[in-house]
C-alpha positions as a printed Julia matrix, in Angstrom:
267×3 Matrix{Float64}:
   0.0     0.0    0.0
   1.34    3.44  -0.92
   1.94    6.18   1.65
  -0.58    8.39  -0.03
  -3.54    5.23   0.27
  -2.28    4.75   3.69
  -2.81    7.96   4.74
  -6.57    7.7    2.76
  -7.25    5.3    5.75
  -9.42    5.19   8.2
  -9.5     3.44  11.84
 -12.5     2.89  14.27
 -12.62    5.3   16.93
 -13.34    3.03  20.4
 -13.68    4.39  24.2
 -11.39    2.54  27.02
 -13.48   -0.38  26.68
 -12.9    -0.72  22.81
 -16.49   -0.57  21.94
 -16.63    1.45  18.85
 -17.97    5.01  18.79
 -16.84    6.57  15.55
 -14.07    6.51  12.69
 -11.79    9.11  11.58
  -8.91    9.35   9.01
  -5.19    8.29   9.86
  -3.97   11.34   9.86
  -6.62   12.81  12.0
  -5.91    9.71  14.67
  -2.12   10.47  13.96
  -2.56   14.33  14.77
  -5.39   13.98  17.61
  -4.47   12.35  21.01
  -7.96   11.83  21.95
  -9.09    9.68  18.81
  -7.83    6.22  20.87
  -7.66    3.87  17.97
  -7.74    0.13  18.07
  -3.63   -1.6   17.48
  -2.51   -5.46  17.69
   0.7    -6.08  18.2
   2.39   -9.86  18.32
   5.6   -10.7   19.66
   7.39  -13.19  17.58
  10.12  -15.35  19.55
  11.86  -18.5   18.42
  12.65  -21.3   20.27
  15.56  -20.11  21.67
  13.79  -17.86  23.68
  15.09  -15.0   21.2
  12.52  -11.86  20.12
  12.44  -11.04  16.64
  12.26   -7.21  15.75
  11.45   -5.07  13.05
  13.45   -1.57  12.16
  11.15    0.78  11.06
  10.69    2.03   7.19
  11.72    6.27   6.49
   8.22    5.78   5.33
   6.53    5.66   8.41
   4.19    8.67  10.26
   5.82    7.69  13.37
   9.45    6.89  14.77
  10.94    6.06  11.35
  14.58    3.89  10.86
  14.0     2.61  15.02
  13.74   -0.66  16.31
  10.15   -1.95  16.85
   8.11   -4.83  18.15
   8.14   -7.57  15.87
   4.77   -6.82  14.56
   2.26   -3.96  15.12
  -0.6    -2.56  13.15
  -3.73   -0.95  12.58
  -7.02   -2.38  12.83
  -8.97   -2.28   9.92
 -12.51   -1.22  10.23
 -14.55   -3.82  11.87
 -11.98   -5.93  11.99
 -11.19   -7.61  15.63
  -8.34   -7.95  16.98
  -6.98  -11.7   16.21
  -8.13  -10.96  12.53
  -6.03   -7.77  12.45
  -2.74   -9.81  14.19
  -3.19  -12.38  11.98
  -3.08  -10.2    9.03
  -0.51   -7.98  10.07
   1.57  -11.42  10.67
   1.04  -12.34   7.16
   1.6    -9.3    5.54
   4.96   -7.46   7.36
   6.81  -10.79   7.97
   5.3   -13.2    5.89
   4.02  -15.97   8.88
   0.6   -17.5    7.94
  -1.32  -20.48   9.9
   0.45  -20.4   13.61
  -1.15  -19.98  16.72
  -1.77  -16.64  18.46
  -0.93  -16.69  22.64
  -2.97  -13.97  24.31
  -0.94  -11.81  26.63
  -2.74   -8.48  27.73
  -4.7    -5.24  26.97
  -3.31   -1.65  27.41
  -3.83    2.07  26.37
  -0.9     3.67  24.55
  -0.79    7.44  25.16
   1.77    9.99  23.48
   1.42   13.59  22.45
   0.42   12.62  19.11
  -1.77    9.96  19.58
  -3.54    6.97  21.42
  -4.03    3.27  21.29
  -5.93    0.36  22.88
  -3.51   -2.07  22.37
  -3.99   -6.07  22.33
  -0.35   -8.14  22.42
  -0.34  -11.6   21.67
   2.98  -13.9   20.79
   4.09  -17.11  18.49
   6.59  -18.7   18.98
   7.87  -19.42  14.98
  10.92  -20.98  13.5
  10.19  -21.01   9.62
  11.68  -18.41   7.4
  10.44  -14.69   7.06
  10.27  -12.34   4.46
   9.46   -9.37   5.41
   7.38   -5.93   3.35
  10.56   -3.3    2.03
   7.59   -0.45   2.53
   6.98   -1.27   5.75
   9.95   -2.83   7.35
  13.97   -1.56   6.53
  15.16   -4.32   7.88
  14.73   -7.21  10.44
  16.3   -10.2   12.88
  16.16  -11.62  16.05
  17.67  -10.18  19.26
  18.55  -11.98  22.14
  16.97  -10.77  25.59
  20.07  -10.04  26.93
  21.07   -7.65  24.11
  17.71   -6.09  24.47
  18.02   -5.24  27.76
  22.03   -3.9   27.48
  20.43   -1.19  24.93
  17.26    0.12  26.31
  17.12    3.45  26.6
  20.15    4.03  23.85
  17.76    5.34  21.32
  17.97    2.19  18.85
  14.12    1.3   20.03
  10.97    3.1   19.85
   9.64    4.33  22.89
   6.25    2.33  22.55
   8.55   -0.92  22.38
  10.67    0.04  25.41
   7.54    0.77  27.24
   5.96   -2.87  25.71
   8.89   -5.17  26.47
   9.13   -3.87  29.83
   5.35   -4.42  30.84
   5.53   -8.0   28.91
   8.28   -8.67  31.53
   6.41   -7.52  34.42
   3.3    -9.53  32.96
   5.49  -12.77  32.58
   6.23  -12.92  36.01
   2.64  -14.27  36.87
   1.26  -15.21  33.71
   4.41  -17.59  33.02
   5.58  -20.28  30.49
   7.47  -22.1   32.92
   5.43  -24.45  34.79
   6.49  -24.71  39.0
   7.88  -27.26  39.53
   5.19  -29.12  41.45
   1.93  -28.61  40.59
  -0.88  -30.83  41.6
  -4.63  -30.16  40.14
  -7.38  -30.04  42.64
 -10.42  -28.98  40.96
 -11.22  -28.81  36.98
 -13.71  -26.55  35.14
 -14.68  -27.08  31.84
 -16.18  -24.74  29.37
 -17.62  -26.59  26.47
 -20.8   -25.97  25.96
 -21.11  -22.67  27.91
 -21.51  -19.07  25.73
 -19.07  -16.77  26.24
 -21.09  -14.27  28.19
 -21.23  -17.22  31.23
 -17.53  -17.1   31.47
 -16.35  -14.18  33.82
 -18.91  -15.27  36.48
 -18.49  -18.6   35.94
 -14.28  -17.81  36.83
 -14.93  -15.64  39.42
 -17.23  -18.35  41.24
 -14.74  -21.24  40.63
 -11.6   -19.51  42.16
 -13.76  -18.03  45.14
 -14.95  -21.78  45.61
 -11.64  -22.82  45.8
 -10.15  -19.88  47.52
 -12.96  -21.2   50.55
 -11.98  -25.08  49.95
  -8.31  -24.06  50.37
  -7.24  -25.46  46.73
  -3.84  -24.95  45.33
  -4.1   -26.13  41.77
  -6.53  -25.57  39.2
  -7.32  -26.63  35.55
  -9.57  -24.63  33.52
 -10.57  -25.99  29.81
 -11.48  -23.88  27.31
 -10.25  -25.29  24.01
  -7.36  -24.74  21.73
  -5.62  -22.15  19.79
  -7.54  -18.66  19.01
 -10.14  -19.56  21.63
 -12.17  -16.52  22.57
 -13.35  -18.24  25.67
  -9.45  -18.84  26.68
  -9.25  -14.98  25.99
 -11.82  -14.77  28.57
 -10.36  -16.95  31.22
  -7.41  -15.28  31.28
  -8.86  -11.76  31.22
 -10.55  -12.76  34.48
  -7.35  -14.63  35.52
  -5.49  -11.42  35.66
  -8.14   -9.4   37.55
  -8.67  -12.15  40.58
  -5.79  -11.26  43.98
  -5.84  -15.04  44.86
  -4.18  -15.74  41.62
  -0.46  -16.21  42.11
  -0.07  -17.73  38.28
  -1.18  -19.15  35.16
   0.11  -20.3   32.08
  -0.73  -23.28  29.36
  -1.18  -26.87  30.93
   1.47  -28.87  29.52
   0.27  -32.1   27.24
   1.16  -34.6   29.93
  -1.63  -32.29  32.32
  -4.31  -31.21  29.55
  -2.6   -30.75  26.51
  -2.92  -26.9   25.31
  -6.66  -26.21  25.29
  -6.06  -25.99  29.24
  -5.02  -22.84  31.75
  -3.53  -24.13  35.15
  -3.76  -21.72  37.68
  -1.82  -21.6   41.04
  -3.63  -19.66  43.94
  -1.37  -17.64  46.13
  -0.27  -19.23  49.45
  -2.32  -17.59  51.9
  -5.32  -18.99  49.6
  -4.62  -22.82  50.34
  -2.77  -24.77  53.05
């Protein structure tokens, strides 16, 4: 897409909730701080553990020839968020058919604009070919070289600010698994609608909160699962939660959340 069609865009306007209240241009929600506009970003790692990032086209409105998240767009209009990650994964870096790992919801604010911004990750190992327009260059970064440059410059401050909240999220929403976890209860959700999840969450960690329960399974299916979306959403609000992350194969295979209730919650 040329820069003069991109900048013929337009974006849904949503309030801190993301329901949608309006639409304006791109360069009216690139000019106005207080047209919050809908983003999804994906982290893509390998399985080394390293993060792969994207230097920023001369092209772009914002931050051009910087270091950026691996991928990061737009939403198109009516578009929801998995759709838009999924298409922004195909299109900047060429990765097509993996699955997306939810990680969290946040408002970006700056003086030029602001974004309700959904982060998911892959973790990919194929090749990647990534858009000239969009993308100067690419490659994967360990960590540790990440964290020796922050604040140098070489990033944009909207990845700075990302990679340090997805660190501070991955301290209780976790890959590792501890290393003893027994399930006590199970709750499945197959079958229920997706409005019957929060309550039904809240109730089954409050039940076992009062039964004094360590170790919890919740099913909710594989994949892009809205109702995992849901789960963990919920997961993230509750103060008895002390983690969660994917149940291994061996306990539930990966259409499973295990949760671990903070100490003072069981005996």
């Amino acid at each position: 897409m040329s820069k003069d069609s991109k900048n013929e865009e337009s974006f849904d306007i949503v309030d801190r909730e993301g329901n949608i209240i309006g639409r304006a241009s791109r360069q009216a929600c690139h000019r106005r701080p207080g047209l919050l506009h809908r983003v999804a970003h994906v982290f893509v790692f390998n399985s080394k553990g390293e993060l792969y990032l994207q230097k920023r086209s001369e092209n772009k409105d914002i931050q051009p020839g910087k270091w950026d998240t691996s991928v990061g767009g737009h939403l198109a209009l009516s578009e929801d968020f998995e759709e838009g990650a999924c298409r922004e994964l195909e299109e900047e870096l060429g990765i097509k058919g993996v699955d997306l790992v939810y990680l969290y919801d946040y408002i970006w604010e700056s003086e030029r604009e602001s974004e309700l911004v959904r982060t998911y990750k892959v973790i990919y190992d194929g090749s990647i070919r990534f858009d000239p327009f969009e993308i100067e260059d690419g490659r994967f970064f360990t960590l540790s070289e990440i964290e020796s440059k922050l604040g140098s410059g070489l990033f944009t401050p909207n990845f700075e600010e990302e990679y340090k909240r997805y660190n501070k999220q991955n301290k209780i929403d976790g890959d590792s698994l501890p290393e003893v976890f027994i399930v006590t209860d199970v709750l499945d959700l197959h079958g229920f609608f997706p409005e019957q999840v929060p309550e039904m969450i809240r109730e089954f960690i409050n039940n076992a909160v009062d039964l004094k329960l360590a170790g919890l399974r919740i099913i909710h299916g594989k994949g892009r699962s809205k109702l995992k979306y849901l789960v963990r959403n919920e997961l993230k609000k509750h103060p008895q939660v002390a983690w969660f992350g994917d149940a291994p194969p061996e306990i539930g295979g990966w259409g499973a959340t295990l949760v671990e209730l903070a100490e003072e919650g069981h005996q």
